[in-house]
C-alpha positions in Angstrom: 25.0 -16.3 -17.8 26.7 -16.8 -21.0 29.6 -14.8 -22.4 26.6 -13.7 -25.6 23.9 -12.8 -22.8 26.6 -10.7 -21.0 28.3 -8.9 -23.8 24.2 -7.8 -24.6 23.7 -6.6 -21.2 27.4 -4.3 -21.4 26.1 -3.0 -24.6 22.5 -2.1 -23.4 24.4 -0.2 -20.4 26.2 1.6 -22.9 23.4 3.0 -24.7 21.5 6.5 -24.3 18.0 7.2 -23.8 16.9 7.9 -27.0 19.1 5.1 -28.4 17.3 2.9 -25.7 13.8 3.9 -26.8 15.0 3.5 -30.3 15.5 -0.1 -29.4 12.4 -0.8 -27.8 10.4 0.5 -30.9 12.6 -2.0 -33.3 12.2 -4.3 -31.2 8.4 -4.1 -31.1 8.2 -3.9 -35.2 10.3 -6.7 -35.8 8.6 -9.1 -33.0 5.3 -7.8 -33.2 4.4 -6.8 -29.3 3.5 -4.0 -27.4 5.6 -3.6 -24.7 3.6 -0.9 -23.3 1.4 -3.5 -21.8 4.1 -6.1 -20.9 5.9 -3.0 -19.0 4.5 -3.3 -15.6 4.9 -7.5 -15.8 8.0 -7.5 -17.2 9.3 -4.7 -14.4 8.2 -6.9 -11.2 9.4 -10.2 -13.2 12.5 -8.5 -13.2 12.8 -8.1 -9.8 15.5 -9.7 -8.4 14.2 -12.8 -6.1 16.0 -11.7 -3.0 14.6 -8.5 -3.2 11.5 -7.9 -0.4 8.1 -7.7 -1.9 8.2 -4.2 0.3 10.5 -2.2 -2.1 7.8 -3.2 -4.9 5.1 -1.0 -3.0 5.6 3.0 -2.1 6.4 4.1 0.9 3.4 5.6 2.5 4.5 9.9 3.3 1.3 11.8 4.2 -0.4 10.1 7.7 -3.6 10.8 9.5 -3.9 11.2 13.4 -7.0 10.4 14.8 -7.6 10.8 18.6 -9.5 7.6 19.8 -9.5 7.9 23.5 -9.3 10.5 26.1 -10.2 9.2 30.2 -12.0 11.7 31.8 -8.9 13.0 34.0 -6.6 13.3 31.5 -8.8 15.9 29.9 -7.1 18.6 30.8 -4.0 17.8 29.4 -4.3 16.0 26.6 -6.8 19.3 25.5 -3.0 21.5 25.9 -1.4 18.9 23.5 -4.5 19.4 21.0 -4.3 22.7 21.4 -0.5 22.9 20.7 -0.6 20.5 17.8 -3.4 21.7 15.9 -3.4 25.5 16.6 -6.8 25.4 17.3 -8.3 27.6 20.1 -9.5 26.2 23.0 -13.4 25.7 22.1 -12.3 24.2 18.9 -10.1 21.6 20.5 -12.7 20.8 23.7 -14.9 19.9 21.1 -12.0 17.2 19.7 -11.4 16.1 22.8 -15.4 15.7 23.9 -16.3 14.3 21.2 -13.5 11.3 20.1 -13.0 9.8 17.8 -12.2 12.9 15.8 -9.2 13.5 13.1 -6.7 15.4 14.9 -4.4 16.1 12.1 -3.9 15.2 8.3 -1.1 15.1 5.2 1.9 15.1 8.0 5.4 12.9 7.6 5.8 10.3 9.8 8.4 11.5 12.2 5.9 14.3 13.3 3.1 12.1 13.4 5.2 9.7 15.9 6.3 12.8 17.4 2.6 13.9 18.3 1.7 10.0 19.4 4.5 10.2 21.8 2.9 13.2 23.2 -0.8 12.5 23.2 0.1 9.3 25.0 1.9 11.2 27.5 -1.0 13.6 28.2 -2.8 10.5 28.9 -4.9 10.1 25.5 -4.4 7.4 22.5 -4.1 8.0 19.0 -4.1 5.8 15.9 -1.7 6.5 13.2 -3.0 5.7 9.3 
């Protein structure tokens, strides 16, 4: 980069919020562009080419647990870890476990959703994560 490119680039670090989106407005008026369109191009252009298309998209935080399977003599216990994760009563949760596949759980982070994969598996039963 040139010694002119960088000396811009110190400057625009340099400059405040309101100075920034001062700038921006100038710059709009005396090129004649709206940047408010360009802003979402511009921002992935900008991306650095190293940089994984992964850290482009967010990161997913609420999951779903559905309950797929349960073999009939795993029943049992795979109805205790419903039970335990859902806090429904025991009617409530035969009926998830009877009648697969059912939602088991919604809107929780992913270390408890692994956390109640782990343990559904255990029991016997499999679950898909979304």
């Amino acid at each position: 980069m040139s010694e002119k490119l960088t000396a811009i680039i110190e400057q625009l670090k340099s400059l405040t919020l309101l100075e920034a989106a001062d700038l921006v407005k100038e710059i709009e008026t005396t090129f004649g562009i709206d940047t408010s369109v360009a802003t979402a191009t511009v921002a992935v252009g900008a991306l650095p080419t190293s940089a994984p298309a992964a850290e482009a998209v967010e990161e997913k935080t609420a999951f779903e647990i559905t309950l797929n399977e349960v073999p009939a003599d795993k029943k049992i216990a795979v109805l205790k870890v419903v039970r335990s994760v859902t806090g429904l009563g025991l009617k409530e949760s035969k009926d998830i476990v009877d009648n697969v596949p059912k939602l088991l759980k919604e809107g929780v982070t992913k270390e408890e959703s692994e956390k109640i994969k782990k343990e559904v598996e255990e029991a016997g039963g499999k679950v898909t994560i979304k």
